[in-house]
Each structure stands twice: as C-alpha cells, then as structure tokens.
C-alpha positions as CSV (number, residue, x, y, z in Angstrom):
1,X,-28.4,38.9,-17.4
2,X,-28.0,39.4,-13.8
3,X,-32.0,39.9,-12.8
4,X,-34.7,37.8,-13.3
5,X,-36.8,37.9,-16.5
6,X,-33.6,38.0,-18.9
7,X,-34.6,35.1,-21.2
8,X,-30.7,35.0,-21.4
9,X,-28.8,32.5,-19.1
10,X,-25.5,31.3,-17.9
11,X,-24.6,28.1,-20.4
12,X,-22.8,24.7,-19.2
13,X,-20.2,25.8,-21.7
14,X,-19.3,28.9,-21.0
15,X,-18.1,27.6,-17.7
16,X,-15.5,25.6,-19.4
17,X,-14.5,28.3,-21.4
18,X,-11.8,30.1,-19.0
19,X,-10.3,26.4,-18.5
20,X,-9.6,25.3,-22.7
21,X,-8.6,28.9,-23.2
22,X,-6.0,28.3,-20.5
23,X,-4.1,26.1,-22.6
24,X,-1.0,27.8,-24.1
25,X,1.8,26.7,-25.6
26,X,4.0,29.2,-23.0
27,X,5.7,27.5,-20.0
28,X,6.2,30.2,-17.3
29,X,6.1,29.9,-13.8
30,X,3.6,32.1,-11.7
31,X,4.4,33.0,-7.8
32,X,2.6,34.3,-4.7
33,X,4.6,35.3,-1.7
34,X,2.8,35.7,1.5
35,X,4.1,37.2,4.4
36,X,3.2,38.2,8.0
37,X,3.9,41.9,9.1
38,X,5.1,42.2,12.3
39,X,5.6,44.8,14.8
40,X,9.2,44.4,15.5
41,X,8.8,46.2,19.2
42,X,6.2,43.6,19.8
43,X,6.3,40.8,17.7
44,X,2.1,41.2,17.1
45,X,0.7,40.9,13.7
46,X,0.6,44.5,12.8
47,X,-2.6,46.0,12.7
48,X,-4.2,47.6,9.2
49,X,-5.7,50.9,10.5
50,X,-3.8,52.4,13.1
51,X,-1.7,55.5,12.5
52,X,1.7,53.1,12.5
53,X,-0.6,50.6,10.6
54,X,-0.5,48.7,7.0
55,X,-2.7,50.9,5.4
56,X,-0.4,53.8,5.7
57,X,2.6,51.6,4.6
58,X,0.9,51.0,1.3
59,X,-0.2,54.5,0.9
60,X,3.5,55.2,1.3
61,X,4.8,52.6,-1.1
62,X,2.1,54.2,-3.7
63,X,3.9,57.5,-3.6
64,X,6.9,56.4,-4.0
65,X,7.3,54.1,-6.4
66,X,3.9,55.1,-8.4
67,X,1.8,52.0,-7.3
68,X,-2.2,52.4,-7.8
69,X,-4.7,51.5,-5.2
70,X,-7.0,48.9,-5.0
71,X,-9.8,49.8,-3.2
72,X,-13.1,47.9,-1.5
73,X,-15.3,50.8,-0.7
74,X,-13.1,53.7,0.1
75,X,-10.7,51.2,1.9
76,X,-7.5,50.3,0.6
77,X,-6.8,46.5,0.1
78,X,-3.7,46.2,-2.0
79,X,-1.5,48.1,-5.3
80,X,-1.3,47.5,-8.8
81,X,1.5,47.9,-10.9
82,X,1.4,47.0,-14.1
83,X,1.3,43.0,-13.8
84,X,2.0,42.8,-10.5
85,X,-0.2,43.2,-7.0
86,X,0.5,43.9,-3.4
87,X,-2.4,42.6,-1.8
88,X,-3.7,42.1,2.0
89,X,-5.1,38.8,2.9
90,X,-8.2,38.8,5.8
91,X,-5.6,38.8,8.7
92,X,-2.8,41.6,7.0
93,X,-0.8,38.9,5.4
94,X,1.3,40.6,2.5
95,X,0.5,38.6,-0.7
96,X,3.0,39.9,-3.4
97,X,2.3,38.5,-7.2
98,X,4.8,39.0,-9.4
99,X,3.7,38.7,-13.6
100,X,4.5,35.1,-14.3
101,X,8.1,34.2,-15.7
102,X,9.9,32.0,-17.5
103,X,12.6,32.0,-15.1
104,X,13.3,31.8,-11.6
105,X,15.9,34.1,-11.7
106,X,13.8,37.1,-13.2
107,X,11.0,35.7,-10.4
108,X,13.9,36.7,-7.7
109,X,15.2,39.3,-9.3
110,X,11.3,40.9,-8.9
111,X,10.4,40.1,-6.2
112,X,14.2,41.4,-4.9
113,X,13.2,45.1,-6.8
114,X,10.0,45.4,-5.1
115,X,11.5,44.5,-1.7
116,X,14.4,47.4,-1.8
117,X,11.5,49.8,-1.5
118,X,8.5,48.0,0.4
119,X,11.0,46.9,3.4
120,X,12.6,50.5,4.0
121,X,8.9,51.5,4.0
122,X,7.9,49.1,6.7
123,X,10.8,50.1,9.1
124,X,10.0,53.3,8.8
125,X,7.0,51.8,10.7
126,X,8.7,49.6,12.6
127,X,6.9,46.8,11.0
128,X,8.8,43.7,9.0
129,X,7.8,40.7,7.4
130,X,8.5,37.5,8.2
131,X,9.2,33.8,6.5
132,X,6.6,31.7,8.4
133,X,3.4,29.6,8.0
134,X,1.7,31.0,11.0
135,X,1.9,34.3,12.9
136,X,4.2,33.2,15.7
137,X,2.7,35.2,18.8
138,X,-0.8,36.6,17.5
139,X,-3.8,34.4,17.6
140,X,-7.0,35.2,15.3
141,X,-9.0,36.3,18.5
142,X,-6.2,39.5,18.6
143,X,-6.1,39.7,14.6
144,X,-8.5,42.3,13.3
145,X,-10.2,40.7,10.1
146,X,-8.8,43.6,7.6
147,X,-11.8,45.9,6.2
148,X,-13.5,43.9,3.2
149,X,-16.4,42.9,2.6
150,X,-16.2,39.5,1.0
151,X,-13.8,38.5,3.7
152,X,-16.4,39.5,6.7
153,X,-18.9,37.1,4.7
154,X,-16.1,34.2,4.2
155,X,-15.5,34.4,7.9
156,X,-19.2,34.1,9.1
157,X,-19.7,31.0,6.7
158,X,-16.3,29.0,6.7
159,X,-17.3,26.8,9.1
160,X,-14.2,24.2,9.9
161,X,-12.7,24.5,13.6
162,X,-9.4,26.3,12.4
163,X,-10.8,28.3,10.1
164,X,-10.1,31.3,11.7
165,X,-6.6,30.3,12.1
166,X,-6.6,30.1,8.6
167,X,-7.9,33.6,7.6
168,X,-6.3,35.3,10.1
169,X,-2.9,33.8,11.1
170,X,-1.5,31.7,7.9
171,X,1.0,32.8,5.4
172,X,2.1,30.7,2.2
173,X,3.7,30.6,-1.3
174,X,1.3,29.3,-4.4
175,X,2.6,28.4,-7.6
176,X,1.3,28.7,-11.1
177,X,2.0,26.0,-14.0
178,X,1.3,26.4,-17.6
179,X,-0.5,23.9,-19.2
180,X,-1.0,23.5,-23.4
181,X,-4.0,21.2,-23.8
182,X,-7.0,19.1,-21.1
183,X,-4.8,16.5,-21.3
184,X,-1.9,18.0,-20.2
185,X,-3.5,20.3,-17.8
186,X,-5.2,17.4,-16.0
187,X,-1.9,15.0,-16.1
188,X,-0.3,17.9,-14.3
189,X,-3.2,18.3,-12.4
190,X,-3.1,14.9,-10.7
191,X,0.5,14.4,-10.3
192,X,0.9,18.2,-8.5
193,X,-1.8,16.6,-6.1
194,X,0.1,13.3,-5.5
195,X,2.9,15.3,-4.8
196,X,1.0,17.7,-2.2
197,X,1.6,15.9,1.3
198,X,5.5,15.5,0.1
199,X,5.5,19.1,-0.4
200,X,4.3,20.3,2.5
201,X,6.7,18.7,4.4
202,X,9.5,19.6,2.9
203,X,8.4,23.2,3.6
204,X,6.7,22.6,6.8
205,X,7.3,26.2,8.6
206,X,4.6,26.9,10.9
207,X,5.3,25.0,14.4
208,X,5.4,28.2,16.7
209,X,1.8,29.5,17.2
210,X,0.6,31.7,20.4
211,X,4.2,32.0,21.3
212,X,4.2,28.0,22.4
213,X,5.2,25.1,20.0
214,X,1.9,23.5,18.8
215,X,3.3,19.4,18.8
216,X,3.3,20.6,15.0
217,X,5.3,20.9,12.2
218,X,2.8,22.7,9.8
219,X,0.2,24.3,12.0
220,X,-0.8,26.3,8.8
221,X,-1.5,22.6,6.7
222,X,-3.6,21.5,9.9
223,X,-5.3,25.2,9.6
224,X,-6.5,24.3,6.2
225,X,-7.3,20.7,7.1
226,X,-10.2,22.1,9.5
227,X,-11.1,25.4,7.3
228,X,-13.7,23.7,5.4
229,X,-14.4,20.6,3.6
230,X,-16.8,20.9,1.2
231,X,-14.4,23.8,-0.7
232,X,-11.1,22.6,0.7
233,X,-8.9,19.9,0.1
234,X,-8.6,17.3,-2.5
235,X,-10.7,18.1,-6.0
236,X,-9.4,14.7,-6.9
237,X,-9.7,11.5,-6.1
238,X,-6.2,11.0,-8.3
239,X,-8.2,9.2,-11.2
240,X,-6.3,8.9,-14.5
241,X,-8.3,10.4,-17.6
242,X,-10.4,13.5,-15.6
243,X,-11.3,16.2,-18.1
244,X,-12.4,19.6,-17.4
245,X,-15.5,18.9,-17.4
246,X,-14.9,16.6,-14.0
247,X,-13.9,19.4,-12.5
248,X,-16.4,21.9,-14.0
249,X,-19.6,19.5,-12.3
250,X,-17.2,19.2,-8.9
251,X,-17.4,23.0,-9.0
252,X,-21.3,22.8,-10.0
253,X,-21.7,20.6,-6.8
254,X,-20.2,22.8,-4.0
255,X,-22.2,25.3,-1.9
256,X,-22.1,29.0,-2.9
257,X,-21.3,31.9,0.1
258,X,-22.6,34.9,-1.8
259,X,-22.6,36.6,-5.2
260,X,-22.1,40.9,-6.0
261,X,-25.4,42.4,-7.3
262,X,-25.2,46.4,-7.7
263,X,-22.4,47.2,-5.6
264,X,-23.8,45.0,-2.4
265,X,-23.3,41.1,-1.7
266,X,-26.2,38.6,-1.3
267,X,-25.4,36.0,0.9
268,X,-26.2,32.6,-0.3
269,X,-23.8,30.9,3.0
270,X,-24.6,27.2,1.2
271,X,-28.1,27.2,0.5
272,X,-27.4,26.2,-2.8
273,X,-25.2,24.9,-4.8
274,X,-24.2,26.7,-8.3
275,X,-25.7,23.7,-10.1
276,X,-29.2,25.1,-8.4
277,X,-28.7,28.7,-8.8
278,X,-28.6,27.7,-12.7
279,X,-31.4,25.7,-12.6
280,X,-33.3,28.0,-10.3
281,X,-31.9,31.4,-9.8
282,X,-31.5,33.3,-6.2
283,X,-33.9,35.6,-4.8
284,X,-34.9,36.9,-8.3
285,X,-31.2,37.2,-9.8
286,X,-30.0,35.0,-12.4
287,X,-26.8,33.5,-12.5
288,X,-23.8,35.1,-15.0
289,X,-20.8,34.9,-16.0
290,X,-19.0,36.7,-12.9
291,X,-20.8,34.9,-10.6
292,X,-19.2,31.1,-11.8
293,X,-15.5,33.2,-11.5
294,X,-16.6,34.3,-8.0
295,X,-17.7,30.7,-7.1
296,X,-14.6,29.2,-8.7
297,X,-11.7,31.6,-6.4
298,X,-14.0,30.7,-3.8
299,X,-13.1,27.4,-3.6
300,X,-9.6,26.5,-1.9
301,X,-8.3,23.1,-3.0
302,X,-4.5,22.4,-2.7
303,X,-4.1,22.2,-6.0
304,X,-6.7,24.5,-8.3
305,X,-7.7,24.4,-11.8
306,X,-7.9,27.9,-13.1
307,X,-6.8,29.4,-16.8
308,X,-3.0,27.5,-15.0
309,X,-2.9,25.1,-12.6
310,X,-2.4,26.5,-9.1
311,X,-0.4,24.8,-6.2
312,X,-1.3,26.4,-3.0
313,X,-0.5,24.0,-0.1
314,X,3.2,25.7,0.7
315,X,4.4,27.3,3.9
316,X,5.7,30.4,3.8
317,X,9.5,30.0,4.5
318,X,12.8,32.2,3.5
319,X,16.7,31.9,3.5
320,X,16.3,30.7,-0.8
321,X,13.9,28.5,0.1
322,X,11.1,30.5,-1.0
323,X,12.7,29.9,-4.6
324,X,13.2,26.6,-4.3
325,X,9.4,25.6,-4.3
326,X,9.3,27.2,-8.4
327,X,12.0,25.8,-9.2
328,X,10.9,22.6,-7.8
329,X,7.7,22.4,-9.9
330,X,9.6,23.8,-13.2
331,X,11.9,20.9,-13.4
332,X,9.3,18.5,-12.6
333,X,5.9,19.9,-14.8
334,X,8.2,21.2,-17.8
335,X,9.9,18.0,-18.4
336,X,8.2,15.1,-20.3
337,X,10.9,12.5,-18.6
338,X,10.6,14.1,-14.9
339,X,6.6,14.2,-15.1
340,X,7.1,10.2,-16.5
341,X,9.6,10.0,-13.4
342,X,7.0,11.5,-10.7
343,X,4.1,9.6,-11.8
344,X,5.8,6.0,-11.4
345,X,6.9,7.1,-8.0
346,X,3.9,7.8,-6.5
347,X,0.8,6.6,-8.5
348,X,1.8,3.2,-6.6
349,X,-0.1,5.0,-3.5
350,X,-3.9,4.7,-3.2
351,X,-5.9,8.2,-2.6
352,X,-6.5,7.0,0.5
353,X,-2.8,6.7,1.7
354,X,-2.4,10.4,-0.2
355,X,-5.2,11.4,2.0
356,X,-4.1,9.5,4.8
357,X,-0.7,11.4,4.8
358,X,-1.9,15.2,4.5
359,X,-3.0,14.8,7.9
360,X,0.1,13.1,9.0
361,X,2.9,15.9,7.6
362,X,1.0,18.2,9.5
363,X,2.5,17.3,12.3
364,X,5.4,14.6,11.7
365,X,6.7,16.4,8.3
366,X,9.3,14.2,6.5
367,X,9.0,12.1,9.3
368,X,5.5,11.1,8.5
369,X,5.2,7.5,7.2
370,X,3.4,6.0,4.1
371,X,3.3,1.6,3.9
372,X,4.9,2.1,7.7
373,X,7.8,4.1,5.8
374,X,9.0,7.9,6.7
375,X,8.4,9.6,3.5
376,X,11.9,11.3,3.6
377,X,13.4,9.3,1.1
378,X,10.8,9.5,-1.1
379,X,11.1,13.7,-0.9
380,X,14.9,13.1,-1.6
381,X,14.0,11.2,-4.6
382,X,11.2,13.7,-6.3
383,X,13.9,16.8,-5.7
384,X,16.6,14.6,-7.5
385,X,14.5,14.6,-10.1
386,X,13.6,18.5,-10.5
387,X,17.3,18.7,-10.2
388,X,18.8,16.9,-12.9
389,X,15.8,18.2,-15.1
390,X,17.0,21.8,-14.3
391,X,20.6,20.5,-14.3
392,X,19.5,19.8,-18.3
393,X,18.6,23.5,-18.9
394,X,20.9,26.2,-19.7
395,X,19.6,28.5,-17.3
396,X,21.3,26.4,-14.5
397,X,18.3,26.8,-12.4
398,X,19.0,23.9,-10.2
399,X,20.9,26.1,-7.8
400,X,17.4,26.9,-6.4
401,X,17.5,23.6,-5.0
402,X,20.4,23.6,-3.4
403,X,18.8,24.9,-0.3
404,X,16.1,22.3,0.3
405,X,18.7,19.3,-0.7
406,X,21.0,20.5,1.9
407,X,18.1,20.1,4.7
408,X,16.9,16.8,3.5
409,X,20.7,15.8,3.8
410,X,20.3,16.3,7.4
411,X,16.8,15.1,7.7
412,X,14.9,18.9,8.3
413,X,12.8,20.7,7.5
414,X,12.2,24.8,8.0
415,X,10.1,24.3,11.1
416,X,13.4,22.5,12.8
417,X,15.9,25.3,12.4
C-alpha cells in the first residue's frame, strides 16, 4: 500500500483501531525515567561518540547483562531487554522504560535492578546521571543532537523558540494509565489534563540552566511551552463527552514532518496535514498504516491518547520522588471515588484558567495563582486524595507519597532544595 497506484488505502477506521483495542480490563501503571548523563569531571552533558562517550557505556551494559541493540543505521540508539528499553533521547538523555506494573513497588524494585549494573558502568566512564528537568551547565548550542535520523528532521522542523532546549537539554518522567472502555479512557483523559499545571509544579525541577538560575522554576515546562504549538500542548479543550474519534480528527488536522519509505525519510515539514495526505497522497506514496503511528508519537501533548493514556508533563526529579508521581496517578485514575473527588475539584476552572496557569507554574510553581489564589492548597488537596485511595489498598502504596507531602508541608517544591 505504500506507492501510488495501490487501489488499497488507509481507512478512517483503522486509525481508531489501536485506541478501542487499548481498552483492557488490566490496571497497571507504565513509567519513563529520563535522565541527563553527566561528566562528573566537568559537569557537561556527556557526549554520545567519543571514546569515554554514551555509546560505549551501552555497548558495555549489552555485554554484561545481555541487553540487544537498537540500532538507526549502524548507530546505536538504545537496548532491549525483554519488555524493557534503554533509550537515548536527541540530546543523550537516558530514557529507561520499564514493562508496565501493577505496582509501584515492582516499578522500583526494576528500575533499582537495572541501575546496580548501568551506574557502575557509567563510572567506569566517569559519567552519572542526574535527577533534573534541564541539563544544569550545558546549553543545546554545546549538545551534539545524538546520530538519528528522525531526530535531525524533528530539529530542522520544530519550529517554537525553545525548541532546542527541549530536544537537547530536558529530562522528564511520563506515566502510563490503563483505561477499560472510550468512556473511561477519555474521563481519564480530561481529568489527567486538568490536573497537568498542578503537577508540574509540584515536580517543578529545572531552575538551574547555563549554570545561572533562569527566574524559573520549571525551565523544562517553559521548554515545551515554546517547542511547538500546533503538536504540543493541550489536545483538549477539557470538554465533557470527547470520544476517540475527537481526538482521531485533532490528529487528522496537525501538520506532518515526514514519513519512512524504503529505508530513507521524506520530509513533508507541514505541507500537509494527514487528513490531505489521505485524501491526496505525497509525492506518489500513499498513506498506511505505519505512517498514522508515525504521525501519532509525533505529536507531544501533555497528556497523549495512545493504546493507554500517557502523562508526560513531569520533571525529572529523585530522592523517592520519582515514585511518587505513579503512585500519584494510581490512587487517583484506579479509584472510582478519587477520580469523582478530582473532577469536582477542578472542573470548576474554565480551560482558559487551565491554560492560563501552565504558563504561570513555569516559573511561580505552587506559588502560581488561579481566581487570584496560589494553587498550593489545591496540590495539598489532590495528593490527599491519592493518599487515602492508596491508604485503601493492601499494598500500602501511599508511602510513595510521603515524599511530596512532606515538601508541600513546607511549601516546596524540588527546584527549591
């Protein structure tokens, strides 16, 4: 189907398809733990190529613990294991992804077994990584963009302010929620976005860039906000009732950057939308099935609709904290009476106040103000609730909180330690 003359073509429904087979009665918890690698003589964002480099570490952790490469051309870009990755993001950022869990304790307890071998590894190189939301001393213009090709195309075409900043220099955690049916996938949907702007500033950890404080508490959040508008975001305007097939014709609507056509990628850098290239077709290719998948990863909302709901608008932090966000979403999206809770506390705000506020945590955090009101109390409130959810469960996984209550108590956030 992929050149032009097939009298076979991509069908409206088969782009909802990956979304209503997402729903599963299962309610595990996904994670993605980015980190920045660090020269510890230094403090520079390690490089990828160099003899002491990244690359080297993961051919190291390969042979050790019997990790296979993933490769882009001949260049390695990550490891596989089973269900779990190593990955680099455009700037070296460590991505690790763990197989989703039903607990936060077999999350830790993973992500724990894969550091006792990666970290020895990377002092051996005289590299570590570090808990932040932005590369501390490097800036993008020293940050090599790591050897792959779709992330040389994303860097030509992004074309917000910071989006360099955001390739190059940010580090965060996503999460992954289960949903079992459209109606609970888009309930979860909207309330995980109401919740964004509280959530960031709880874990607001990026407020050292270019060795200098940026006036910031989340340099990484403001990053995103200037990446790129069209793909980045809100994919909401917080309605009530949205199906998948709201989000399907959002997706339909954005711009495309390029699709993979026998080994080589055609850029497209928003001449069309994927609505036209079905109607259409580009430069004598037809659009399939791997195309629409392309097109939907490469769209970066805060909150993304994929076969789970993905909540990507985290700093990276440390100290517990990192397992606090999880565990924070599990006791909130896996209980019927939290979710109820959640949605009364903050469907009273407009999407323009939402909106309004995402630019304000950036740099205020839990000091930023919605209705002339710093938002603090409200963040006290929604991880109250997670915690008497969890608190409910006999896997007593409300000690994850424990470390975020304790900063709210004395009204911080990671950024202010």
């Amino acid at each position: 189907m992929s050149q032009c003359g097939t009298k076979e073509r991509l069908e409206y429904n088969q782009l909802l398809e990956e979304f209503i087979l997402g729903c599963k009665q299962s309610r595990k918890i996904g994670m993605e733990y980015e980190r920045i690698p660090i020269v510890k003589l230094t403090g520079e964002t390690a490089p990828y190529g160099t003899e002491m480099g990244i690359c080297e570490v993961l051919r190291d952790m390969a042979k050790v613990d019997n990790w296979d490469y993933i490769l882009d051309d001949t260049n390695i870009i990550g490891l596989k294991k089973l269900h779990d990755t190593i990955t680099l993001e455009p700037g070296c950022q460590m991505e690790l992804s763990i197989e989703p869990q039903e607990s936060i304790k077999d999350i830790k307890k993973r992500i724990e077994e894969i550091d006792s071998i990666l970290l020895p590894i990377l002092e051996k190189y005289g590299i570590e990584l570090i808990n932040t939301g932005v590369s501390p001393k490097t800036t993008y213009k020293n940050i090599r963009l790591l050897p792959k090709k779709r992330y040389a195309v994303m860097a030509n075409y992004l074309w917000g302010i910071l989006s360099d900043v955001m390739m190059r220099e940010t580090a965060g955690i996503q999460v992954g929620i289960d949903y079992s049916s459209e109606e609970d996938a888009m309930r979860k949907f909207r309330i995980s976005n109401l919740m964004m702007p509280f959530m960031t500033a709880m874990f607001a950890n990026s407020k050292i860039r270019g060795g200098v404080d940026t006036g910031y508490k989340s340099f990484r959040a403001l990053a995103w906000l200037n990446t790129d508008n069209e793909r980045c975001g809100f994919a909401t305007k917080l309605k009530d009732g949205m199906t998948f097939k709201n989000y399907v014709d959002l997706l339909l609507e954005t711009p495309m950057i390029f699709i993979n056509r026998e080994n080589r990628t055609c850029e497209i850098n928003g001449r069309l939308t994927f609505k036209q290239f079905m109607d259409k077709g580009f430069e004598g290719f037809e659009p399939n099935i791997e195309d629409w998948k392309l097109h939907s990863n490469l769209f970066f909302p805060e909150v993304r609709l994929r076969n789970f709901i993905e909540i990507r608008n985290h700093d990276c932090v440390g100290n517990g904290l990192q397992y606090s966000i999880p565990a924070l979403y599990k006791g909130i999206m896996y209980n019927y009476s939290a979710l109820n809770e959640v949605d009364n506390l903050l469907s009273k705000y407009s999407y323009n106040e939402i909106n309004e506020l995402r630019y304000n945590v950036a740099r205020y955090a839990v000091d930023a103000k919605i209705r002339k009101q710093p938002i603090l109390d409200i963040c006290r409130e929604i991880v109250e609730i997670s915690y008497q959810a969890l608190k409910n469960e006999v896997e007593e996984e409300e000690n994850f909180l424990e470390p975020i209550m304790e900063l709210l108590k004395k009204r911080k956030v990671p950024a202010d330690l």
